[in-house]
PAZAPA-4460 file (N, C-alpha, C; in steps of 0.05 Angstrom, whole numbers, plus 32768, in hexadecimal, padded with zeros to 4 digits):
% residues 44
    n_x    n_y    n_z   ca_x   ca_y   ca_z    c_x    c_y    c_z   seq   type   mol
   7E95   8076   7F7D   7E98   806D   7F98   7EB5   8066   7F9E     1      X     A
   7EBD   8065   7FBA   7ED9   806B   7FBC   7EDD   8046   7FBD     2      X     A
   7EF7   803C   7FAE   7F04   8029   7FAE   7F17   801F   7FD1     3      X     A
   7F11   8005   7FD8   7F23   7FF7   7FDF   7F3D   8000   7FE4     4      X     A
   7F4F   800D   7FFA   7F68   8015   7FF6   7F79   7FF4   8003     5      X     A
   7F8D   7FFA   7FED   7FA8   7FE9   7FE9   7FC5   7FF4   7FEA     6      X     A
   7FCE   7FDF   7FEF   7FE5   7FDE   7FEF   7FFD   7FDE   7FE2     7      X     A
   800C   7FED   7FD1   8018   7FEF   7FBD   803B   7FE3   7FD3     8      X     A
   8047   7FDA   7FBE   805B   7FD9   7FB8   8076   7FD4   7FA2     9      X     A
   8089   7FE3   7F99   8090   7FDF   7F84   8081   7FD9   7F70    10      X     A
   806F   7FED   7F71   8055   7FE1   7F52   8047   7FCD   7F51    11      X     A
   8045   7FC0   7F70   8035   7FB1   7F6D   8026   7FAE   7F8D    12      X     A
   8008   7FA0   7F85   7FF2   7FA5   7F97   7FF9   7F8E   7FA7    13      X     A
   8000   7F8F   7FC7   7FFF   7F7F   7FD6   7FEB   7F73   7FE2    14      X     A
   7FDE   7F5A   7FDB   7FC9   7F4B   7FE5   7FC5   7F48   8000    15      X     A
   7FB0   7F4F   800A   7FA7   7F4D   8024   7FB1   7F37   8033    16      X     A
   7FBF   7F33   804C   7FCE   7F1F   805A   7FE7   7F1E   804B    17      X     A
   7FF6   7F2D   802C   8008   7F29   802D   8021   7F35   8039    18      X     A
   8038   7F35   8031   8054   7F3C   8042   805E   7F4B   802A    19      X     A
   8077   7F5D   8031   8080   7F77   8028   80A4   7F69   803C    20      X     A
   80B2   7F61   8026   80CA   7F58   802D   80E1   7F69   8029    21      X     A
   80F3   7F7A   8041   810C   7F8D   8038   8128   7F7A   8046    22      X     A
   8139   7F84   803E   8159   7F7E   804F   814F   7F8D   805F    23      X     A
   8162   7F7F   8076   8163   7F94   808C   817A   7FAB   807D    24      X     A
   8171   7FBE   8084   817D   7FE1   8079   8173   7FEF   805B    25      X     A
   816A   7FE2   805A   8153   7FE7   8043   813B   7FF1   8040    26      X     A
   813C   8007   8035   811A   8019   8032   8107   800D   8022    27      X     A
   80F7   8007   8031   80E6   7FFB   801F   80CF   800E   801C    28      X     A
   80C3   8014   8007   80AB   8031   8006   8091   801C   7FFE    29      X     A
   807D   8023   8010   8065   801A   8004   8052   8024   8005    30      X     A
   803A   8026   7FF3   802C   803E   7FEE   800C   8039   7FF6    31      X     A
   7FFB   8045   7FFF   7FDF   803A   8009   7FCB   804E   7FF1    32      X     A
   7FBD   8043   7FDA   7FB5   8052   7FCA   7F90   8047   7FD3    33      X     A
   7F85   8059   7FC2   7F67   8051   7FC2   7F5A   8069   7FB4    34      X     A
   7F4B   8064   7F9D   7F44   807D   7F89   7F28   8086   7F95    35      X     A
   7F20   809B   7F92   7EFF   80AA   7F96   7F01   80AA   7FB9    36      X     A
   7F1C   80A9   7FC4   7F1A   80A1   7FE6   7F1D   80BE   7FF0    37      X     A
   7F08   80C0   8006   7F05   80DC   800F   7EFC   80DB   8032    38      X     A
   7F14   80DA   8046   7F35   80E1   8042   7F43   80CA   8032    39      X     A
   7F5E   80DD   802A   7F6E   80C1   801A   7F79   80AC   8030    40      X     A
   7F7E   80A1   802B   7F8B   8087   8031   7FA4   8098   8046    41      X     A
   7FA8   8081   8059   7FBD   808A   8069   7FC5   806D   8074    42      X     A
   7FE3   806C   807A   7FF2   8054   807F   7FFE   8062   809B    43      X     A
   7FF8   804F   80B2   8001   8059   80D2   801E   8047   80D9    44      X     A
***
């Protein structure tokens, strides 16, 4: 069965209500994973 999709950043899973902190001019990449998910995961 398909998993829960999350929130990755820098290797790690961002908890629901949490925050994702950059400098301003700074790329920050973050990733929306979820395994057995059919469609995958998509971040808007």
């Amino acid at each position: 069965s398909p998993q829960r999709p999350q929130i990755e950043y820098g290797g790690a899973v961002i908890l629901p209500g949490g925050n994702v902190t950059a400098r301003a001019g700074e790329i920050a990449t973050v990733t929306c994973t979820a395994r057995y998910g059919n469609p995958p995961p998509l971040i808007k």
